[in-house]
C-alpha positions as CSV (number, residue, x, y, z in Angstrom):
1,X,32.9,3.0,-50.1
2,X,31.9,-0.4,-48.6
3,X,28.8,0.4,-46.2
4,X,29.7,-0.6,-42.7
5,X,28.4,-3.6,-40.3
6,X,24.8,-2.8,-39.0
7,X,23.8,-3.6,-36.1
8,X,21.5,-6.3,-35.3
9,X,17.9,-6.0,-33.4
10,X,16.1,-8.2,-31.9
11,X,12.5,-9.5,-33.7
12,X,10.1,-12.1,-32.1
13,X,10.8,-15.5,-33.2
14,X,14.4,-14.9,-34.3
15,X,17.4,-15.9,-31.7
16,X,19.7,-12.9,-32.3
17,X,19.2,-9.7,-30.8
18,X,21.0,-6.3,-30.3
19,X,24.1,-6.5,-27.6
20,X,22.5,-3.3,-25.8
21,X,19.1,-4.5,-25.6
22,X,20.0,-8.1,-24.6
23,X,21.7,-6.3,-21.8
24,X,19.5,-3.7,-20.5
25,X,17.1,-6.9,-20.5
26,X,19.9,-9.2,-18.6
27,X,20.0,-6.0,-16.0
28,X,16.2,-6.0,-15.7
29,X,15.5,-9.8,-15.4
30,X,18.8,-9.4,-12.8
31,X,17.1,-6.4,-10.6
32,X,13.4,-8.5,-10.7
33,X,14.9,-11.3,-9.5
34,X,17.3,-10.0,-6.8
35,X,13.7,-7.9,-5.6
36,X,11.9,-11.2,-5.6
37,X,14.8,-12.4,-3.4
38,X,14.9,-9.8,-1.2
39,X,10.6,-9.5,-1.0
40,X,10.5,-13.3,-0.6
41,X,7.8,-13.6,-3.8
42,X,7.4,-14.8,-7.4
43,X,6.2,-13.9,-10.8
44,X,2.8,-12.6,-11.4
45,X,0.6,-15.0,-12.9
46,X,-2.4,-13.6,-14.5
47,X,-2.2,-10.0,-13.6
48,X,-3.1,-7.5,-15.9
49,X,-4.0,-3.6,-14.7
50,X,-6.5,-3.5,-17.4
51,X,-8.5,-6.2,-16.2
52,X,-7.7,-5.1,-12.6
53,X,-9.8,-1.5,-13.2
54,X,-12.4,-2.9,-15.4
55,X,-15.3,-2.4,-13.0
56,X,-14.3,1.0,-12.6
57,X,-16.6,3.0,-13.9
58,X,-19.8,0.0,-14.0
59,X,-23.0,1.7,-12.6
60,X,-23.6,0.7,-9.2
61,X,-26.6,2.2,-6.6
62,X,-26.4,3.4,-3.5
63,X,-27.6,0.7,-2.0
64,X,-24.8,-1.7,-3.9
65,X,-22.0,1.1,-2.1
66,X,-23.4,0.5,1.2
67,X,-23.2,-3.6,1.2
68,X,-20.0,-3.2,-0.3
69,X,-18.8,-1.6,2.6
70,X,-20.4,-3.6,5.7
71,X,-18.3,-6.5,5.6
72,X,-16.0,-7.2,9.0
73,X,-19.1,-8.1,11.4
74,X,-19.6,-11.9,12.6
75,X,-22.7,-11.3,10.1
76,X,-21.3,-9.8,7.2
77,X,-17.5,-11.4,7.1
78,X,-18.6,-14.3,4.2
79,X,-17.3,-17.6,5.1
80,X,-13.7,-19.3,3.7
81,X,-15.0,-21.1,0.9
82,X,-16.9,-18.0,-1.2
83,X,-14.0,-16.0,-0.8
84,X,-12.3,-14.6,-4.0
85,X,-9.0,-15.8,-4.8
86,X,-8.7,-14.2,-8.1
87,X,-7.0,-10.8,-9.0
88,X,-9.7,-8.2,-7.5
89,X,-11.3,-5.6,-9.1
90,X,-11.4,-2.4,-7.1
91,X,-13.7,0.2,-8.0
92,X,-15.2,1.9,-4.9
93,X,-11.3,3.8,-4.5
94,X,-12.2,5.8,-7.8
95,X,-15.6,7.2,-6.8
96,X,-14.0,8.0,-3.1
97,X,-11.3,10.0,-5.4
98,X,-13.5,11.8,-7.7
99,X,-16.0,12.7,-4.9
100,X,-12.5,14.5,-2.5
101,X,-11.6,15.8,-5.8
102,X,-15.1,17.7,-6.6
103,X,-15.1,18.6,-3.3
104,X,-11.3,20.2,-3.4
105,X,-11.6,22.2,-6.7
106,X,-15.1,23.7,-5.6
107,X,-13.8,25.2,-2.1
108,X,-10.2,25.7,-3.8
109,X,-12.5,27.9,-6.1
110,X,-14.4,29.8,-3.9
111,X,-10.9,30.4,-1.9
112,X,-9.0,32.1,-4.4
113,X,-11.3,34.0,-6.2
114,X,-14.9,35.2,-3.5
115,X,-14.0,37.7,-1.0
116,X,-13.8,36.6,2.8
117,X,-13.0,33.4,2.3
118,X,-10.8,32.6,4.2
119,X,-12.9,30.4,6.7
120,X,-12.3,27.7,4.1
121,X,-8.4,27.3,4.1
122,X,-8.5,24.6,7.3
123,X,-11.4,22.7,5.0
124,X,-8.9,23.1,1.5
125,X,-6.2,21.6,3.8
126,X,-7.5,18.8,5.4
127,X,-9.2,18.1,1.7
128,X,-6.5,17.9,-0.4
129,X,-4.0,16.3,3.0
130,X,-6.5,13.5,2.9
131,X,-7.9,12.7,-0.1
132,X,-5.4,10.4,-2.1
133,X,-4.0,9.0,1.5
134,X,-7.9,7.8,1.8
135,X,-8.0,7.1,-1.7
136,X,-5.3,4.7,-1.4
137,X,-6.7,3.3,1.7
138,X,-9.8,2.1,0.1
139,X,-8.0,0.4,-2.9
140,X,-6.1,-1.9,-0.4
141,X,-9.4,-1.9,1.5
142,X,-10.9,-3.9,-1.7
143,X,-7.9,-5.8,-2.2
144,X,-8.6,-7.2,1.1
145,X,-10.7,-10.5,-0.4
146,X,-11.5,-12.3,3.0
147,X,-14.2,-8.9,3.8
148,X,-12.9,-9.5,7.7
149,X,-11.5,-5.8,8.5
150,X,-14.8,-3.5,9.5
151,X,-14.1,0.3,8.4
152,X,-14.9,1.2,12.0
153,X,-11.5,-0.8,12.6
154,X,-9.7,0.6,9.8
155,X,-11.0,4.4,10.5
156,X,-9.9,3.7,14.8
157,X,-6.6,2.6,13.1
158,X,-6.3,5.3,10.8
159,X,-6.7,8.1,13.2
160,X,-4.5,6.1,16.5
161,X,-1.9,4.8,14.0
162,X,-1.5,8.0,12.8
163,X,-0.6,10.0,16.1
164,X,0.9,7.0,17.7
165,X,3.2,6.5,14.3
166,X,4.2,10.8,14.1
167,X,4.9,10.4,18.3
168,X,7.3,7.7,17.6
169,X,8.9,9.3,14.5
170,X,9.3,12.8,16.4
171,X,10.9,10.9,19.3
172,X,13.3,9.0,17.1
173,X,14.5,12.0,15.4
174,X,15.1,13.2,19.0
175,X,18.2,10.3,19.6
176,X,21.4,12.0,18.7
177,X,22.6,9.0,16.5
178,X,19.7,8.8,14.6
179,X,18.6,12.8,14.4
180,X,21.9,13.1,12.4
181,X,22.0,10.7,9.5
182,X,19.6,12.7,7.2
183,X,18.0,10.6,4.7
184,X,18.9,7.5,6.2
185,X,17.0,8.6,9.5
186,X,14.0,8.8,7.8
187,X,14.0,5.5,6.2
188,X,15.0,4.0,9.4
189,X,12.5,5.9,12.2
190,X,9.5,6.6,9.7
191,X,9.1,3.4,8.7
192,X,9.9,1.2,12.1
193,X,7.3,3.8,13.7
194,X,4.3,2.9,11.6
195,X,5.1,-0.9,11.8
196,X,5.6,-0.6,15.5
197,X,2.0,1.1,15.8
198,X,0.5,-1.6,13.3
199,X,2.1,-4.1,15.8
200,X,0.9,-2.4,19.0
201,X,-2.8,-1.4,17.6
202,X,-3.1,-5.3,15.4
203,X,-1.0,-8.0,17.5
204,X,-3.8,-10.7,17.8
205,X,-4.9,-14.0,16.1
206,X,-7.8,-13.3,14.4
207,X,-7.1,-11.2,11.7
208,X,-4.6,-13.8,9.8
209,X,-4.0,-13.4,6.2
210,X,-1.4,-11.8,4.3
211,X,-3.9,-9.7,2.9
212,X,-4.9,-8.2,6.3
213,X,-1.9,-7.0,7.0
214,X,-1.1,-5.4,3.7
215,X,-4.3,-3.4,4.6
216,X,-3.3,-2.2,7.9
217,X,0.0,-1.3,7.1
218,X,-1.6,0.7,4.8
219,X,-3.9,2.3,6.8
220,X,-1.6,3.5,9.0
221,X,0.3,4.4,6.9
222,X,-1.9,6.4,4.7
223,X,-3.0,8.3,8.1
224,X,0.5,9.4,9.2
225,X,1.0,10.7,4.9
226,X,-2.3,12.7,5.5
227,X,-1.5,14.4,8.9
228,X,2.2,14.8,7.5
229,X,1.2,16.7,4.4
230,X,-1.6,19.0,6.3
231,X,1.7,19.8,8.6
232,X,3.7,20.4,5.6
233,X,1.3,22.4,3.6
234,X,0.3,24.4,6.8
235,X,3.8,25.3,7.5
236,X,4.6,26.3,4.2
237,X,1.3,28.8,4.1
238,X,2.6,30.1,7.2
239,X,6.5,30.9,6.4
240,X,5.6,32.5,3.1
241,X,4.9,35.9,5.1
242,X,2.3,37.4,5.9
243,X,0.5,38.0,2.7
244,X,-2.5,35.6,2.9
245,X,-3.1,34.8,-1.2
246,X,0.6,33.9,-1.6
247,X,0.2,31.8,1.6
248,X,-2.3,30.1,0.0
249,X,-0.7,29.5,-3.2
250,X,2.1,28.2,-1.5
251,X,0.0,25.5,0.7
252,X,-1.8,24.5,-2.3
253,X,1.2,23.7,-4.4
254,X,2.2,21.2,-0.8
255,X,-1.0,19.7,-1.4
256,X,-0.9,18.8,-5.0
257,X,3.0,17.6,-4.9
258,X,2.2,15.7,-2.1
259,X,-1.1,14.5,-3.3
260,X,0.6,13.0,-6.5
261,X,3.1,11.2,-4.3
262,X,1.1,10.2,-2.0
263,X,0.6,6.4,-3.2
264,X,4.3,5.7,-4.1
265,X,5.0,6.1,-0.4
266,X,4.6,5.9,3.0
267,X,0.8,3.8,2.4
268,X,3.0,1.4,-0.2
269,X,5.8,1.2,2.2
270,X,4.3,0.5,5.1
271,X,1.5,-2.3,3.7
272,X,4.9,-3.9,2.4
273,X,6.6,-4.1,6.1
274,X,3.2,-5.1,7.5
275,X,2.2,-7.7,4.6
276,X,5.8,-9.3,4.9
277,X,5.0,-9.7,8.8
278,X,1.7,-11.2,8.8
279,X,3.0,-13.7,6.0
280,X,5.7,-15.3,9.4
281,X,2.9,-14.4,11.7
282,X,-0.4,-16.1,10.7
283,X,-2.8,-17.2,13.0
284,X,-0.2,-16.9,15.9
285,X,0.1,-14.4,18.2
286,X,2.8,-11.6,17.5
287,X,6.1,-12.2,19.0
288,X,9.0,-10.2,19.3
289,X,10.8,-13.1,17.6
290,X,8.8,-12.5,14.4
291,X,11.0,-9.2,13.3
292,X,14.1,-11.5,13.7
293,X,13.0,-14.0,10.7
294,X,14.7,-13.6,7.8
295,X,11.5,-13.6,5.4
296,X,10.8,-10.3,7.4
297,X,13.6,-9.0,7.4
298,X,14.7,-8.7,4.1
299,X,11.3,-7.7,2.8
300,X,11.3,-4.9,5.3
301,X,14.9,-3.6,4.0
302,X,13.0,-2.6,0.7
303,X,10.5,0.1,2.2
304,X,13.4,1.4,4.1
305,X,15.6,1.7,1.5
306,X,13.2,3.0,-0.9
307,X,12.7,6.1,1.8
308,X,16.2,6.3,2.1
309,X,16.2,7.0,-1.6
310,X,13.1,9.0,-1.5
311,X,14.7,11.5,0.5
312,X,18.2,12.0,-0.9
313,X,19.2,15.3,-1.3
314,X,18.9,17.1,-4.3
315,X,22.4,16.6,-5.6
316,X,22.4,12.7,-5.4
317,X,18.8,12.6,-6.9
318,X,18.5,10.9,-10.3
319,X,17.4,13.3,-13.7
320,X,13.5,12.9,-14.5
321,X,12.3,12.3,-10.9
322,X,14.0,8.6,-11.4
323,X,14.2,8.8,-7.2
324,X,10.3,8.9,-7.0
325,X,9.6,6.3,-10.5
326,X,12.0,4.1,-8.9
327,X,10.3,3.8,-5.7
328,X,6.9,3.5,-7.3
329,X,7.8,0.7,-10.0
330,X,9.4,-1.2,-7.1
331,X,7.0,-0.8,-3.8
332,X,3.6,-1.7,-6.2
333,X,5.7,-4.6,-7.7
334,X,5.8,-6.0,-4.3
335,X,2.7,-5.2,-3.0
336,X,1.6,-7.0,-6.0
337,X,3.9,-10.0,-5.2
338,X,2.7,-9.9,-1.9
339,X,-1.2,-9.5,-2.7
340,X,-0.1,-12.5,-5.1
341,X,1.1,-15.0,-1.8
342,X,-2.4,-13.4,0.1
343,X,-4.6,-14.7,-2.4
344,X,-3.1,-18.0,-2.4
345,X,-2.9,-18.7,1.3
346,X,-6.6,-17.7,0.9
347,X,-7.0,-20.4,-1.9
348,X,-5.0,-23.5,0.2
349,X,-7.2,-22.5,3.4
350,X,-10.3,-23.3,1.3
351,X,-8.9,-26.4,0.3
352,X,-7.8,-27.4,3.4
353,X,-11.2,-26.6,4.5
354,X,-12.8,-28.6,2.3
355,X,-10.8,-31.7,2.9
356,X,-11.9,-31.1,6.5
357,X,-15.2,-31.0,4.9
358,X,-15.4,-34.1,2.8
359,X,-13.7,-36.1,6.0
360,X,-17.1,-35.0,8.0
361,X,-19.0,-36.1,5.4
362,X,-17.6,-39.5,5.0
363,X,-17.4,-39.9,8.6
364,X,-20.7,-39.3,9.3
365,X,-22.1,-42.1,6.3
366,X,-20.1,-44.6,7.8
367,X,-22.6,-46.7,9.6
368,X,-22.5,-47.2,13.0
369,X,-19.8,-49.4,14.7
370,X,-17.4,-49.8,11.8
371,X,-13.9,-48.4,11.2
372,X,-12.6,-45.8,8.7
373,X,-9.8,-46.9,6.8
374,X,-7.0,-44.8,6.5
């Protein structure tokens, strides 16, 4: 018996490859492009997680925590030509994790297993409702190279953003048209809420860059995900009866699904709409006009649809949590793109600066009375 054709696989260096892998590769190249497209941004050039989260766990002092975090003054924002323009490397988001986390286990602890403890479920909630929402926060805090946003700003904007973002959700899902198109509702009102407060709270000229308003679109939105889940986990405590441990149980298993989530979400999807309009608003003011460009636009369909998918009912959900992967492989892909674009409006600043620079220089060793030559 004469053995039959075998199939063909693709090595490095050789030109043929395997008809199923070429295309599940076509498809991917395909989907990256048409998301580049859509998000308005390119390749990554010289990113690499690894190198990203090197400085992770380097040994830092107190004192080194504390100047890393007053940065936003007219004395501590560092001027355009020392700023980084290079792929940051976050760190501080990993010791604000580990310290909610510490904290969470120990009274999560002392909950379920010491009598009369019950004083401590409003601390368990707000703990585990804030924790990765805060985490996430300060990782787009660091990504933020210029060092112009003050946390006194970014924790006035987490707390207003947050009640003025659930007051315009709750009265969007109170218009007939919208309060009945299920999932789609909630891509569309969640997600024009929080930029409408990032608009409302952030609408002037100084804060410019890209990178700014990835970082207040995710503070917002990492303030209406906290209060959101301690709503979520406190209802679901409340409904399971009135048996107190199984209440508990059931809050704390909100907490933790909601906790993993957390970053794939609404902080993700809401730096995306508020990155995309900062790259048409720069140094202008906002105008209403701005939401109509077509760079906007289109990069603010992706967070909206990614909620839209987020929230399909279980029937029209895809095996393996694909709903949830999906929306995390595709909203960090283009907060990366759009981090990308920040850090190089950043870099052609300084270089416009420093052509402004050398002209002042050259200007002012010309001797008196004679003419510069263009």
């Amino acid at each position: 018996m004469q053995p039959g054709p075998q199939p063909v696989y693709y090595v490095a260096g050789t030109t043929t490859a395997h008809p199923h892998a070429v295309t599940q590769l076509n498809l991917l190249h395909g989907l990256q492009a048409r998301l580049q497209s859509l998000a308005s941004t390119e390749d990554l050039e010289g990113f690499s997680l690894k190198q990203m989260f090197s400085e992770v766990f380097k040994r830092r002092s107190e004192d080194d925590v504390e100047d890393y975090l007053l940065v936003g003054t007219t004395k501590t924002t560092p001027p355009i030509d020392v700023i980084q323009t290079g792929w940051p490397k976050p760190w501080l988001f990993f010791r604000v994790l580990a310290v909610f986390v510490v904290t969470y286990v120990v009274f999560t602890f002392t909950l379920l297993h010491l009598p009369g403890a019950a004083n401590l479920i409003p601390a368990v909630m707000i703990l585990g409702a804030f924790a990765v929402p805060l985490t996430t926060l300060t990782f787009f805090f660091e990504m933020n190279t210029p060092r112009n946003v003050s946390v006194h700003r970014l924790v006035t904007l987490f707390l207003f953003g947050a009640v003025v973002s659930l007051i315009f959700a709750l009265v969007g899902y109170n218009i007939p048209v919208l309060g009945s198109m299920g999932a789609v509702a909630a891509g569309i009102v969640e997600e024009v809420a929080k930029l409408l407060t990032v608009v409302i709270v952030v609408r002037g000229i100084k804060y410019r860059y890209i990178l700014n308003g990835l970082l207040f679109g995710a503070t917002v939105g990492a303030g209406f995900a906290a209060f959101e889940t301690a709503g979520y986990a406190l209802n679901q405590g409340l409904l399971t009866g009135s048996n107190l441990h199984a209440g508990v149980v059931a809050m704390l298993q909100v907490l933790r699904e909601r906790a993993f989530l957390t970053p794939w979400g609404h902080v993700a999807w809401t730096a995306i709409a508020a990155g995309a309009l900062w790259r048409v608003k720069g140094a202008r003011p906002f105008n209403p006009s701005m939401l109509f460009d077509s760079r906007f636009i289109k990069a603010f369909l992706i967070p909206v649809v990614l909620h839209t998918i987020w929230d399909l009912p279980a029937s029209l959900q895809l095996p393996f949590d694909g709903n949830y992967i999906l929306s995390a492989l595709v909203s960090w892909y283009v907060v990366f793109g759009l981090v990308q674009q920040g850090l190089r409006q950043v870099k052609e600043e300084q270089k416009t600066d420093l052509r402004a620079t050398m002209q002042r220089i050259e200007t002012s060793m010309q001797p008196a009375g004679s003419v510069a030559v263009s």
